[in-house]
Structure formats: structure tokens, C-alpha cells
C-alpha positions in Angstrom: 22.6 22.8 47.7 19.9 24.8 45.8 17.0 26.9 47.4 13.8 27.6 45.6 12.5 30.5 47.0 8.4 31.3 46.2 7.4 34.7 47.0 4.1 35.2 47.1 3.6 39.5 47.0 1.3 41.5 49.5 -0.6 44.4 48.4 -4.1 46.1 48.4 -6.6 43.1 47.3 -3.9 40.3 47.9 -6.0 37.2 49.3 -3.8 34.1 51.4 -5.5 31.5 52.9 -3.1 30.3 55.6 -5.4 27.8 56.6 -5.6 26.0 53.3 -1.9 26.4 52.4 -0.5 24.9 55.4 -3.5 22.3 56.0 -3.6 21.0 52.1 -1.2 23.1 49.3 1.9 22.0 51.8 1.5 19.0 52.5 0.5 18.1 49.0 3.9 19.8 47.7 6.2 17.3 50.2 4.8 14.6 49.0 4.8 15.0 45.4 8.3 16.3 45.7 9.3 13.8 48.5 12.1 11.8 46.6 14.5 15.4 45.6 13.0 17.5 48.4 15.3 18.1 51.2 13.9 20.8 53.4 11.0 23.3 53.4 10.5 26.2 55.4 7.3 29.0 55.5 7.8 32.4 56.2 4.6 34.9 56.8 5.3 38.6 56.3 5.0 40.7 59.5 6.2 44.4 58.3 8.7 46.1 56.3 12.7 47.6 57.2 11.5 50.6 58.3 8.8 50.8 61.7 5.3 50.5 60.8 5.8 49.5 56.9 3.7 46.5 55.2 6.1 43.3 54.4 6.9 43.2 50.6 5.9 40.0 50.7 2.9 38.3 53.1 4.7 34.8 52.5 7.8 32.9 51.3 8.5 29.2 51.2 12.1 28.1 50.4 12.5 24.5 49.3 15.8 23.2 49.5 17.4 20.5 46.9 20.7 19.0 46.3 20.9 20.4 42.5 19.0 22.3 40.3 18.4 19.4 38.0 17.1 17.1 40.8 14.5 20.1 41.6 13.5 20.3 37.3 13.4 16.5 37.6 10.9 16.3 40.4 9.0 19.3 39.7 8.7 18.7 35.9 6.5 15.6 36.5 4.7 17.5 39.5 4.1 20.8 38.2 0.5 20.7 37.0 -0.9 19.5 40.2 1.1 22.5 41.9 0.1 24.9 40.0 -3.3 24.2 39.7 -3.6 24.5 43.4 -2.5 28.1 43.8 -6.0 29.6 43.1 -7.4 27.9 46.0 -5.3 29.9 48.6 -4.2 33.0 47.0 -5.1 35.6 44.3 -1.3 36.7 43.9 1.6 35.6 41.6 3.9 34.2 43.0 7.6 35.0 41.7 10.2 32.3 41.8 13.7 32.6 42.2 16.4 29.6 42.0 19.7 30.1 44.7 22.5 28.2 45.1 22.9 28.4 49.2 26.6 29.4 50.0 26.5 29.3 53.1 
């Protein structure tokens, strides 16, 4: 199992719509990655380690997949729709990283 971790970075002028992102950018990404996708989850960033510290990041969304080639397969074909969709809830970007899940 693979996880595909978007991180989307907080900071001074960093703009996220939740609204739109879970209302239209989420939706839109389980169903054009419905066939390889295997589970999503959303994270919003509350604070840092330390008391009182801004989060690193103000959200993450890991999507899980059973390979890393089924995730290039479906999100090859998807990827301009995708994409092209960040502007309308964020200013950030995002960083991507690709996991395989141990445990």
C-alpha cells in the first residue's frame, strides 16, 4: 500500500478555501481517481509541537493506493483537471511526497 501525502504549507499570505476544497476540489479528486483510489483522508493544521506555535502545514490529504504505478496510472490521465483546480482554493504549493505505508 502507497500513500500520497499533499501538503499544502501555512504561512503569512497563505489563502485555503475549506469550503471549496471539501464542497468541489474533493469530491472531484474521488471521482476521477475512483478506479486506483483506495482511501482519502483530510487533515487541517491546528498548531505546532511546541504550545502556542502555527502548524507547518494548514492542511494534508493522504490518498491511499495499492502501488505506486496504479496511482501514475490513474493520475497520469487525471492530472490536468487536478491541477488546474488548485488556484481556486489555495494560493500555496503544495509539496507531494510518495510512502509506502509499513504499517
Amino acid at each position: 500500500m502507497i500513500k500520497v501525502s499533499v501538503l499544502y504549507p501555512a504561512g503569512a499570505g497563505h489563502t485555503f478555501d475549506w469550503t471549496y476544497y471539501l464542497g468541489s476540489h474533493t469530491p472531484m479528486v474521488r471521482q476521477k481517481l475512483a478506479g486506483a483510489l483506495k482511501g482519502i483522508t483530510i487533515e487541517q493544521g491546528l498548531g505546532g509541537g511546541a504550545p502556542g506555535t502555527p502548524p507547518t502545514y494548514v492542511a494534508m490529504c493522504h490518498l491511499m493506493f495499492d502501488s505506486v504505478e496504479s496511482f501514475q496510472q490513474a493520475f497520469d490521465a487525471q492530472a490536468p483537471a487536478i491541477l488546474a483546480d488548485i488556484p481556486n482554493y489555495t494560493n500555496t504549493q503544495p509539496v507531494v511526497q510518495v510512502s509506502e505505508v509499513k504499517l
